[in-house]
N, C-alpha and C positions, 0 to 999 in steps of 0.2 A: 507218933514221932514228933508231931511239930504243936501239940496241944498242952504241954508243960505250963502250970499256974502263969512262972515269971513270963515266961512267953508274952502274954497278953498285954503284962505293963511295957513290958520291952516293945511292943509295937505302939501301944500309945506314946509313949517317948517319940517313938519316929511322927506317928500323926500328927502329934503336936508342934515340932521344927520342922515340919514342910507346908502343914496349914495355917500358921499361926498370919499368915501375910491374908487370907481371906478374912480372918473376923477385923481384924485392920485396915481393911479396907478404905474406911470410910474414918479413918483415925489421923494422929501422927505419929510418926514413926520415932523411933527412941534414939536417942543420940548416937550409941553405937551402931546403928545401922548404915547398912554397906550400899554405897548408891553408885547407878554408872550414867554418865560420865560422869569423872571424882570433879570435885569443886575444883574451879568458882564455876563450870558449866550448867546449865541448867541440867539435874537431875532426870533421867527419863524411866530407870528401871533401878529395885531396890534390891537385893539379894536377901535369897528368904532361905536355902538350903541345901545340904550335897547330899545326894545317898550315893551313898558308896557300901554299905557293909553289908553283907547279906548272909554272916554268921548264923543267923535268928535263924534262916531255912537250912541253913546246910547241918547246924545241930554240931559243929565242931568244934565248938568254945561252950565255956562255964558258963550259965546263965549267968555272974555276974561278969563275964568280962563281955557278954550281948548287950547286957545294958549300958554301960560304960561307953562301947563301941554305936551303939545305937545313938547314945545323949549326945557323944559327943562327935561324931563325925570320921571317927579315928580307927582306921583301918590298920594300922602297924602291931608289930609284935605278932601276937600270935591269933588275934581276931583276922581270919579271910574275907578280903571284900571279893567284890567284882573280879573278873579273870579274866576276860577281855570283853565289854560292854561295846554294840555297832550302835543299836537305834531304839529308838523311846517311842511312845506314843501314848496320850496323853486322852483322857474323856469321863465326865459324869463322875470323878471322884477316881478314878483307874489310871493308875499310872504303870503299864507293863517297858521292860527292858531287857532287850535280847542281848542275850551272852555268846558268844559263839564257840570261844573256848570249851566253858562250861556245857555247852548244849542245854541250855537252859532259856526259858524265861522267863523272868521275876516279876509278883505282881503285885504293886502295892494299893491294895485295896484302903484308901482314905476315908469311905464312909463305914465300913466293916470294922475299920482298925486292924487289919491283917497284913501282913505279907507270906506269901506262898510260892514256889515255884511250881510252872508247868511245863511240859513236855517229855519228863522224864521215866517216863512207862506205858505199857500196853500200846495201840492204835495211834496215840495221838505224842507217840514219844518223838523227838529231836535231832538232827544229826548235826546241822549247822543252821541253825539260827541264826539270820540277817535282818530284813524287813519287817517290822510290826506295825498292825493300824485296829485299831477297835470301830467300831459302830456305834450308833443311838441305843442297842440294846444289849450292849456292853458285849457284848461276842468280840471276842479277840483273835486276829488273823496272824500269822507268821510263815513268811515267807523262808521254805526251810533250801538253803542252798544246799544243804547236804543228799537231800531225798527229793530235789527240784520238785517239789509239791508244795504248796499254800495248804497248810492246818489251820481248821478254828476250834475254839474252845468256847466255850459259856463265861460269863464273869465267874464262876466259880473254879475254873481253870479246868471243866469237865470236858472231853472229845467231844466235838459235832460231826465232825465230818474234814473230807479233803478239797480240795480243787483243781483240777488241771489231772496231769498225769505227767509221770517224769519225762516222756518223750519229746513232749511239745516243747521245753525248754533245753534250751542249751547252758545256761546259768540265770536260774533265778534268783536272785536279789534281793526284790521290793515287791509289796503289797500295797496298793491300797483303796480304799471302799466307800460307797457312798453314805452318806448320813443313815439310810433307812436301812442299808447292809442286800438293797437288792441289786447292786451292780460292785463286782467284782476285779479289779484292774492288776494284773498280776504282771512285773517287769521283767523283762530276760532280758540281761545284758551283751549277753556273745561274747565272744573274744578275737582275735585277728584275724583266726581263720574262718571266721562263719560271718552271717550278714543278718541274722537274726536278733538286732539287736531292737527289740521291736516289745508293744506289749499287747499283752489280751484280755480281753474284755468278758468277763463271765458272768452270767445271770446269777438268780439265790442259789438256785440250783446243779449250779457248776455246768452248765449248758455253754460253750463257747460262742459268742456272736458274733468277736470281730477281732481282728489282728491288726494291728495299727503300729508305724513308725515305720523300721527296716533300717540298714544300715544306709548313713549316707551323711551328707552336710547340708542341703537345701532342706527347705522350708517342712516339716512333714516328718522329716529322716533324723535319723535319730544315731549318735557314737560313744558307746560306752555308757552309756544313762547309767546315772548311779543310782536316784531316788525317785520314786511319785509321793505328789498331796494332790487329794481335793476338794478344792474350797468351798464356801457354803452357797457359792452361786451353782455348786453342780461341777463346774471347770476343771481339768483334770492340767497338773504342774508338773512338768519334769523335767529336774535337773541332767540337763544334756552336757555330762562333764566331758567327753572327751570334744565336746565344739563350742564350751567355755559358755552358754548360756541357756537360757529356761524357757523350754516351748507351751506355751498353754494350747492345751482343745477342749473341745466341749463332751459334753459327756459321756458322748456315744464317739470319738474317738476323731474327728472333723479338726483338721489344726485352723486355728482360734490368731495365735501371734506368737512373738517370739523374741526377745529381748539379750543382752549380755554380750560380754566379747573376753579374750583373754587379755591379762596385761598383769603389771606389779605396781598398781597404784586401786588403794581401795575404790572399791565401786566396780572395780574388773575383775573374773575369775580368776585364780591363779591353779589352786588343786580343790575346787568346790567336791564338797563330799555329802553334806546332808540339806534336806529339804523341810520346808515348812508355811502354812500360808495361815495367816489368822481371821478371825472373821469380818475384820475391815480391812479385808485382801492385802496387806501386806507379806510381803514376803521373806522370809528368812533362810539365809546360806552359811552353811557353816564350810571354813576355806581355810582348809590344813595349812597351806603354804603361809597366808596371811594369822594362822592359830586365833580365829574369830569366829563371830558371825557379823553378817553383816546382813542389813534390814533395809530394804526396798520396798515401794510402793507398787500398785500395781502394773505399772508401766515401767518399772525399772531404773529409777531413782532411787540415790542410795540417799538412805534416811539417817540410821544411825548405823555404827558398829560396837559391838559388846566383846570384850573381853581384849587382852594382851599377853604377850609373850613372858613369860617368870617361873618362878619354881612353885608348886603347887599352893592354889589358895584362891578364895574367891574371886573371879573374872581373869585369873589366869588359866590359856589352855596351852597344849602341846600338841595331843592330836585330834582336835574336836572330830564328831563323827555325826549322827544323828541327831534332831531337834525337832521340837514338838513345841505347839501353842496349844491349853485349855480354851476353853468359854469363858473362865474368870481374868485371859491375861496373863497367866503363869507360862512362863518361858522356861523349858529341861534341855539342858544340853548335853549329851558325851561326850566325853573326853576319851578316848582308849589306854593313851598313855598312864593317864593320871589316874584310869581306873574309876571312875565317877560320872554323876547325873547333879552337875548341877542347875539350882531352882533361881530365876528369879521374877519378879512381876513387874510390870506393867507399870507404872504410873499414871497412862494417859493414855 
């Protein structure tokens, strides 16, 4: 089904406008390139790409209107993108993005030159796809709200196994894992009526260790959390959106510190929804109300913020969702609205 000759060009087209910012790394970039903040600011991130179309897997359009769609970005007409895209997560060349509509995850393998989806049969199939996070050996985690179980897959989007069991959660979320994939952090968010808004801690082998957060507003307690990262110190981040800020603890689940407040001037939460921390612990928020991100250090100074409010187009959002950092500095953001994953990098 998805092995068609054009297929193959149609994915290097995509490889090629999402990678093209790594072999230029060490270059200058071409005059038409899209930089944020616009001039005369000093330049800090440069827009490298949107995926948006995911025609190529679904096999619903003319191999030439996949290409087209592919090259150029362009999801209209009769080419199907995205159906409602929550969360990215980004590693080793693996770029996966959950659909929830769809019951889908899409995977865009960059060193393969592929995109495939997974979840869509036998054991390791989907009901609501929220949360993704992958590992150092490319295993891919999704946090399935619909079947309140964590599935992982292999990089080649093949079933491993579950984690948890439906019962222990009341609405799961969010996933996410340590570097080596032997610690397991799975989020339930709750809702008004319960107090389990708390997360769990599970070994490789899906062994529960420890239950951490609960519902509350002190130091430890945890309201509505919408997202976990964790960062290469080990430190586990979670966006504590219904208490407007982000608690860090240490690995094994010990709360660390705690930063953020609400308000409607940037640098304050306003409706934060997605998380991310890079490997020189900065931290990224993506803040529906504000339609940004907005980027902090590790102590919760705000550094920069990317993107603004417009009608679809690079570093315009509507409903930003989830957000993910590479090892190379590539920043992916959702958009739900807009239907989109856009890409950009790092300058510094």
């Amino acid at each position: 089904m998805f092995g068609v000759p054009l297929y193959a060009l149609a994915i290097a087209l995509l490889v090629v406008s999402v990678v093209a910012g790594c072999a230029s790394m060490g270059g200058s970039e071409t005059p038409s390139s899209i930089y944020w903040p616009p001039a005369p600011e000093k330049a800090r991130l440069v827009y490298e790409a949107t995926l948006r179309s995911v025609d190529t897997v679904t096999g619903r359009s003319t191999a030439t209107d996949r290409l087209q769609s592919l090259a150029t970005g362009d999801a209209s007409g009769d080419q199907p993108g995205m159906d409602k895209p929550y969360d990215v997560a980004a590693r080793n060349g693996l770029v996966v993005v959950s659909d929830t509509r769809a019951a889908l995850v899409y995977v865009y393998d960059l060193v393969r030159g592929r995109v495939f989806p997974i979840g869509w049969r036998g054991e390791g199939r989907l009901v609501r796809p929220s949360g993704v996070a992958i590992d150092d050996h490319d295993r891919i985690y999704v946090a399935d709200a619909g079947r309140n179980i964590v599935v992982v897959y292999d990089g080649f989007g093949l079933f491993l196994k579950t984690v948890g069991v439906p019962a222990e959660f009341d609405r799961l979320v969010d996933v996410a894992v340590s570097p080596d994939g032997e610690l397991v952090y799975a989020l339930d968010r709750g809702d008004l009526a319960t107090t389990s808004h708390q997360i769990r801690l599970y070994d490789a082998a899906g062994v529960l260790l420890k239950t951490f957060g609960g519902r509350g507003a002190e130091a430890g307690k945890l309201n509505n959390p919408a997202q976990l990262a964790v960062a290469s110190s080990g430190e586990v981040y979670v966006l504590d959106a219904g208490n407007f800020r982000i608690q860090i603890f240490s690995a094994r689940g010990e709360f660390v510190r705690m930063w953020g407040r609400a308000g409607q001037v940037l640098g304050d939460f306003a409706r934060p929804r997605g998380l991310a921390v890079d490997r020189q612990g900065r931290v990224y928020v993506t803040d529906a109300a504000f339609q940004n991100v907005q980027l902090f250090d590790g102590e919760g100074r705000l550094l920069l913020t990317l993107g603004e409010v417009g009608p679809d187009g690079p570093g315009k959002f509507a409903l930003p969702g989830g957000v993910a950092v590479d090892a190379k500095g590539h920043v992916f953001i959702v958009d739900q609205l807009f239907r989109k994953v856009e890409v950009w990098r790092m300058l510094e």
